[in-house]
N, CA, C and O of each residue as an XYZ file, in Angstrom:
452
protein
N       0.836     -1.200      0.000
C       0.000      0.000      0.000
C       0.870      1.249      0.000
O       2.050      1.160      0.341
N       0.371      2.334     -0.344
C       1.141      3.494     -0.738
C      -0.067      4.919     -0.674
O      -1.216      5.117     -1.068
N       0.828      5.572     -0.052
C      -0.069      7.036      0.927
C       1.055      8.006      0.724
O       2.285      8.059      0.751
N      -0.351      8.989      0.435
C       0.844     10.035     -0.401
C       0.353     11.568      0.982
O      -0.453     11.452      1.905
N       0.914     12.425      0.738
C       0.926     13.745      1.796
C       1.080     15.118      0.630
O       2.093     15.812      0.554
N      -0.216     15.313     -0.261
C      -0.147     16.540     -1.311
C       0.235     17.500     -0.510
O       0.366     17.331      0.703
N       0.462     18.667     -1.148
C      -0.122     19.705     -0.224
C       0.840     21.178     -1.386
O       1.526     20.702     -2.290
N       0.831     21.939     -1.338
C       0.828     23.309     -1.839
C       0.082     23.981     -2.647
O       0.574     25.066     -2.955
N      -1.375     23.642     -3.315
C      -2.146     24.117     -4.055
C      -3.285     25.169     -3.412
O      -4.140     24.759     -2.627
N      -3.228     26.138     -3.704
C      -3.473     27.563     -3.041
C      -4.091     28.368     -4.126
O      -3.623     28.102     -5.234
N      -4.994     29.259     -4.109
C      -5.262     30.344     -5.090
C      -4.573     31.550     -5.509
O      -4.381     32.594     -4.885
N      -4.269     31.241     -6.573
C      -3.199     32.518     -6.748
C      -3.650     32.944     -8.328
O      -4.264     32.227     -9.118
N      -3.014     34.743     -8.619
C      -3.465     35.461     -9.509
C      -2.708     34.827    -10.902
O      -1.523     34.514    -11.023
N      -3.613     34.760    -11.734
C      -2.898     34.729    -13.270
C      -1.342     35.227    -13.155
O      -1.031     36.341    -12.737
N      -0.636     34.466    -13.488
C       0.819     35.052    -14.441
C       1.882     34.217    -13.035
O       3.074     34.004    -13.258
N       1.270     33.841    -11.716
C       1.647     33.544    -10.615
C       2.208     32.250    -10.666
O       1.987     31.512    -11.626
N       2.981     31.880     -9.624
C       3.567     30.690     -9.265
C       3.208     29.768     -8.247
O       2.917     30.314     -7.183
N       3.135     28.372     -8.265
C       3.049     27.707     -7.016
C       4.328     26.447     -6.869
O       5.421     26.437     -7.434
N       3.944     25.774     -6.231
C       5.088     24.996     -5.622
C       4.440     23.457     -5.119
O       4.409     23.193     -3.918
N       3.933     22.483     -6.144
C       3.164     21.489     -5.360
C       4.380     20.579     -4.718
O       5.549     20.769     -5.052
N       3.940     19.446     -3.643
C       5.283     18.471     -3.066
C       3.875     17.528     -3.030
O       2.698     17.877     -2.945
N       4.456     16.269     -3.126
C       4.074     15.049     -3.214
C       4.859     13.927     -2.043
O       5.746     13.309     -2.632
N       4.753     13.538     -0.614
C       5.606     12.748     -0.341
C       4.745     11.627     -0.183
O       3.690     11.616      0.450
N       5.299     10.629     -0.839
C       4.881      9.013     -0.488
C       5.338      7.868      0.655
O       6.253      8.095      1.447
N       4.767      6.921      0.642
C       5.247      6.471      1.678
C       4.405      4.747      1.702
O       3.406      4.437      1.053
N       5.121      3.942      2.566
C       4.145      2.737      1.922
C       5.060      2.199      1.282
O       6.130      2.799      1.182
N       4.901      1.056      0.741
C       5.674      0.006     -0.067
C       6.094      0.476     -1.768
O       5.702      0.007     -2.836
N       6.789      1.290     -1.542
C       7.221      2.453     -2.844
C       8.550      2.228     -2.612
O       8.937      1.887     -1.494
N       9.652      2.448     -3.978
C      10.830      2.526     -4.209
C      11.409      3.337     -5.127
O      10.426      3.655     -5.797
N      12.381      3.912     -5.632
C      13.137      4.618     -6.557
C      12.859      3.927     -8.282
O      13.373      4.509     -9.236
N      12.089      2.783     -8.470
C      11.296      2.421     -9.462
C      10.119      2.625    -10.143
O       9.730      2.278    -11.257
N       9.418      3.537     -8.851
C       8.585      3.637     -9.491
C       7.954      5.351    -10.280
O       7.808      6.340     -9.562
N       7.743      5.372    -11.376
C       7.366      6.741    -12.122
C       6.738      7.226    -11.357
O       5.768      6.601    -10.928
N       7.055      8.653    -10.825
C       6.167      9.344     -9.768
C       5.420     10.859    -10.752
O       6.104     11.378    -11.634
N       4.478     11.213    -10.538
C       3.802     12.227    -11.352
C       2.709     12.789    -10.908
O       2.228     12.713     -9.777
N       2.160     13.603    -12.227
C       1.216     14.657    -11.411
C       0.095     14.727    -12.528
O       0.225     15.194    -13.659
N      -0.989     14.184    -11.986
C      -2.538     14.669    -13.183
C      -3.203     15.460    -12.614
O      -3.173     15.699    -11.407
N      -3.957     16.010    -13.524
C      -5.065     17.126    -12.938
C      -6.229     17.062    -13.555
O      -6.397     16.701    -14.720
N      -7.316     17.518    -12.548
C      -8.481     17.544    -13.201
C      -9.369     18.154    -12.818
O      -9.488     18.441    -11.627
N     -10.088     18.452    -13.593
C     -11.152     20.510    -13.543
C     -12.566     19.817    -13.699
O     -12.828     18.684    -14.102
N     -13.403     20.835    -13.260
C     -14.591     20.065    -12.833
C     -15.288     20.219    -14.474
O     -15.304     21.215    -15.198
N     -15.743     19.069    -14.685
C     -16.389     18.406    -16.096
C     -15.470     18.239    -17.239
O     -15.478     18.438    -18.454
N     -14.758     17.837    -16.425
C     -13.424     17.815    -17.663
C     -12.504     15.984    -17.514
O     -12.499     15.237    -16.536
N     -12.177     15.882    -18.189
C     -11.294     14.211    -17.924
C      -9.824     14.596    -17.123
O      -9.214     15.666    -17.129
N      -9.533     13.458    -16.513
C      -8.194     13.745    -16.054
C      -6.896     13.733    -17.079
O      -6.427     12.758    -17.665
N      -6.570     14.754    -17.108
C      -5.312     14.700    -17.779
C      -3.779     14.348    -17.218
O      -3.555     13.852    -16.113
N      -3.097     14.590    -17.889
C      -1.275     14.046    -17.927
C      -0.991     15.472    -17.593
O      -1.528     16.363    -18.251
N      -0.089     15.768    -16.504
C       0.910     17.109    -16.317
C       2.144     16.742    -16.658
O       2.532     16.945    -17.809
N       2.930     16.162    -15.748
C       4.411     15.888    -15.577
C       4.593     14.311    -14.722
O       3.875     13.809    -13.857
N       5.862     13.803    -15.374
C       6.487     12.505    -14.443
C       7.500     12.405    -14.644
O       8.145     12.902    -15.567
N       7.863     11.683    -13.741
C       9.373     11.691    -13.632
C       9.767     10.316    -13.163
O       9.084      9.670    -12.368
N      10.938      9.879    -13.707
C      11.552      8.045    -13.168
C      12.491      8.325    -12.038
O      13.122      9.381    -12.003
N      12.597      7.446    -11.150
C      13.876      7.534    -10.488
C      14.899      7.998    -10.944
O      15.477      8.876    -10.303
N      15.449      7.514    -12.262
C      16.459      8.216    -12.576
C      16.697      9.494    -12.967
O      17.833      9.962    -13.032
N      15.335     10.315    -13.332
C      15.180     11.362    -13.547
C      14.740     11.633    -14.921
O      14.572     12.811    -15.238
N      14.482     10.488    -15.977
C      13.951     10.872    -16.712
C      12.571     11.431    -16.923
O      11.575     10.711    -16.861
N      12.510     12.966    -17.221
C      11.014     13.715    -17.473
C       9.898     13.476    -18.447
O      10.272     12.946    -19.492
N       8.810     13.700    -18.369
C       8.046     13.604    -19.719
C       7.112     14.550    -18.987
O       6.855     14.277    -17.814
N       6.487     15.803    -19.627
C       5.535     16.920    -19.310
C       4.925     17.350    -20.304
O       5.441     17.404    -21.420
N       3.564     17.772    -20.003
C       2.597     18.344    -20.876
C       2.979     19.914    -21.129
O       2.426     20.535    -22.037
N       4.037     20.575    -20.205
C       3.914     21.515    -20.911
C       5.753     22.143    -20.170
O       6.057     22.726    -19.129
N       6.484     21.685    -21.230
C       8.028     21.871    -20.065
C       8.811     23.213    -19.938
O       9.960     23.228    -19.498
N       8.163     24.328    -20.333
C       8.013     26.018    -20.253
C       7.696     26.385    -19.075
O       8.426     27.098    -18.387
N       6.103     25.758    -18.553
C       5.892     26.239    -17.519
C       5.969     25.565    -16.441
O       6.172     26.043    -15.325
N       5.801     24.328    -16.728
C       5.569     23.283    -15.238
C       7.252     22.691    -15.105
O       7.691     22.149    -16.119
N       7.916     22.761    -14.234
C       9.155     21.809    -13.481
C       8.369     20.577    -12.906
O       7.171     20.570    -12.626
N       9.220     19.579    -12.786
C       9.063     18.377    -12.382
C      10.356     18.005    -11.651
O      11.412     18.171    -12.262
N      10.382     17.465    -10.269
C      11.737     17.296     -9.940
C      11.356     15.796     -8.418
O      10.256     15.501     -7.952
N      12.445     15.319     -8.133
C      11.913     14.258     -7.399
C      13.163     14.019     -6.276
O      14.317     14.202     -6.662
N      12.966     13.706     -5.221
C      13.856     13.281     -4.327
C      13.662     12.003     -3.307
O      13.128     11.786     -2.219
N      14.189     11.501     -4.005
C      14.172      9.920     -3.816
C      14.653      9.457     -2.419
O      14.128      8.458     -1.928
N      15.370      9.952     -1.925
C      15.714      9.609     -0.477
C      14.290     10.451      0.119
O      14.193      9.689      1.081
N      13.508     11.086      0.251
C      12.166     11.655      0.858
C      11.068     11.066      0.568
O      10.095     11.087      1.322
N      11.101     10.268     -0.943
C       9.685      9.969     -1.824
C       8.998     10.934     -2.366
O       7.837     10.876     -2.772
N       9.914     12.074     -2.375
C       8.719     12.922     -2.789
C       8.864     14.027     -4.075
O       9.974     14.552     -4.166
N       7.888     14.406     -5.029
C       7.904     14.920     -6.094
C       7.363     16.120     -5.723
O       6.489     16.348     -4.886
N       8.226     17.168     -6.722
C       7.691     18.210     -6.440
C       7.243     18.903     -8.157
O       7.892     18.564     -9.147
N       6.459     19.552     -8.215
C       5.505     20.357     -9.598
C       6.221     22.156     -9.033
O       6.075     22.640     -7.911
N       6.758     22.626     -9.890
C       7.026     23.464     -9.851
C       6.115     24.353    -11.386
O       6.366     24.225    -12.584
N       5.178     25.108    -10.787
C       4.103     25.997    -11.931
C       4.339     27.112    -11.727
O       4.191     27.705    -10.659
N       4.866     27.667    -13.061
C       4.901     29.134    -13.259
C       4.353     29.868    -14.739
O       4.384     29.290    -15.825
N       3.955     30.971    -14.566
C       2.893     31.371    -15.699
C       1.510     30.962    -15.406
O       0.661     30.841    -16.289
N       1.344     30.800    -14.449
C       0.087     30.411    -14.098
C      -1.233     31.090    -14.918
O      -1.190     32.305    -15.109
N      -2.211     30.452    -15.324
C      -3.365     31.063    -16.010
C      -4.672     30.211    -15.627
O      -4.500     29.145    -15.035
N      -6.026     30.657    -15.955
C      -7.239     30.426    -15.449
C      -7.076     29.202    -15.901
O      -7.229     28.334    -15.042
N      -6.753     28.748    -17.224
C      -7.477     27.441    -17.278
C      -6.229     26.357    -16.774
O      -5.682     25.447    -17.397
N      -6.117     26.637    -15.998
C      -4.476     25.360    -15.030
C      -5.326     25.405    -13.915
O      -4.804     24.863    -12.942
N      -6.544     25.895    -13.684
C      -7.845     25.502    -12.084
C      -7.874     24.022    -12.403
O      -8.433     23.569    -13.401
N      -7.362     23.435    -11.672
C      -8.166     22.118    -11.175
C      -7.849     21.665    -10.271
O      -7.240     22.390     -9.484
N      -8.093     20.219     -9.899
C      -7.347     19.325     -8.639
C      -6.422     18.543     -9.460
O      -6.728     17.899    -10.464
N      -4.870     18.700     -8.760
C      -3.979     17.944     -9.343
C      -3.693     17.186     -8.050
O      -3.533     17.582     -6.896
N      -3.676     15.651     -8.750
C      -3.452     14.821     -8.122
C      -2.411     14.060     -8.506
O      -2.222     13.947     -9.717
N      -1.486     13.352     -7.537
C      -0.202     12.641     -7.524
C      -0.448     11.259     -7.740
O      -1.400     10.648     -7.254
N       0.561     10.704     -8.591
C       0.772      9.162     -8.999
C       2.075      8.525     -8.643
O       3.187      8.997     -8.405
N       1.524      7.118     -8.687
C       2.623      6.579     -8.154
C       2.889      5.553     -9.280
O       1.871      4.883     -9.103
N       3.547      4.913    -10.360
C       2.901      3.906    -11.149
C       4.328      2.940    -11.248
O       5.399      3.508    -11.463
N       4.292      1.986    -11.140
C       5.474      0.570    -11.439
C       4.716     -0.423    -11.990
O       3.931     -1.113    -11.339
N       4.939     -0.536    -13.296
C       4.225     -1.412    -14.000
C       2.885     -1.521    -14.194
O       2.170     -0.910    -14.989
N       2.503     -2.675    -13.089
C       0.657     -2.341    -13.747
C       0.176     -1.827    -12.306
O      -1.036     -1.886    -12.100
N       1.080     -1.282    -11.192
C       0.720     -0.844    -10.168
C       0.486      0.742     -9.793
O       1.422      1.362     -9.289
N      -0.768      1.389    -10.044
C      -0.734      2.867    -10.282
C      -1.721      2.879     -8.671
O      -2.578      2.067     -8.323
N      -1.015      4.585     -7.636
C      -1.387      4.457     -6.545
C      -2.034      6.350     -7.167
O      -1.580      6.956     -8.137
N      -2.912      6.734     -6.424
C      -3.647      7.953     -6.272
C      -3.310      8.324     -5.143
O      -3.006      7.626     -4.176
N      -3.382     10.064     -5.287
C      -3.080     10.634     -4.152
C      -4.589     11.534     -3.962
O      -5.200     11.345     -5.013
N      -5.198     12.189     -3.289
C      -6.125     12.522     -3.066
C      -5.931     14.119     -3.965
O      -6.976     14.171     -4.614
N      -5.366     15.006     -4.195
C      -5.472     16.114     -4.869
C      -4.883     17.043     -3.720
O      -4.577     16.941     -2.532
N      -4.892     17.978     -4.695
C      -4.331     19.452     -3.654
C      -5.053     20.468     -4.679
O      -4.612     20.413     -5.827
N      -5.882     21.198     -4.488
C      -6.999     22.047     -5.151
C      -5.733     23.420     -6.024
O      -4.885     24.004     -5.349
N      -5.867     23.603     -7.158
C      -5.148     24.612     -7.634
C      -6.116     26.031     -8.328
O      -6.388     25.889     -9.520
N      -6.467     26.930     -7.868
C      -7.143     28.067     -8.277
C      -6.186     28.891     -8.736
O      -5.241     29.209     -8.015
N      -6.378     29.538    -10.571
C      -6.026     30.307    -10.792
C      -7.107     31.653    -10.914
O      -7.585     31.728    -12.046
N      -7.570     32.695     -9.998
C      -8.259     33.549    -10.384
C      -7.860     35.380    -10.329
O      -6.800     35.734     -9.814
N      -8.362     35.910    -10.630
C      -8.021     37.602    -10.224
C      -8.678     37.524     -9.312
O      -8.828     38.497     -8.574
């Protein structure tokens, strides 16, 4: 089992920055792809950013969003900047090794004036 601890998603103005962290915990290792989806109300969940133990990235958008991971903690961090209205949703953290994908509950992200 695997339990995650979101937390930095806050309301902040267009053009703004946030700082999400992801720490896991539970029967998790440096194998497994750790990442970040999001999802807005009536909308499907989408792909943000992930990252491998070793550090290889893959992101939906690698301008604005950082992706970075620290493996001795478990924990991933989303670094968003340029922030704009339509990046509102709940982004939620993944955990995935093979056919084993874990959910994290969300951390609410508001972009408004």
């Amino acid at each position: 089992q695997v339990s995650f601890v979101e937390s930095g998603g806050a309301l902040v103005q267009p053009g703004g920055s946030l700082r999400l962290s992801c720490e896991a915990s539970g029967n998790i290792h440096s194998g497994y792809i750790m990442g970040w989806y999001r999802q807005a109300p009536g909308k499907q969940r989408e792909f943000v950013a992930s990252i491998t133990g070793d550090g290889v990235i893959s992101s939906a958008d690698y301008v604005r969003f950082t992706i970075s991971r620290d493996n001795a903690k478990n924990t991933v961090y989303l670094q968003m900047n340029s922030l704009k209205p339509e990046d509102t949703a709940v982004y939620l953290c993944n955990a995935k090794y093979t056919f084993d994908s874990h959910w994290g509950q969300g951390t609410q992200v508001t972009v408004s004036s």
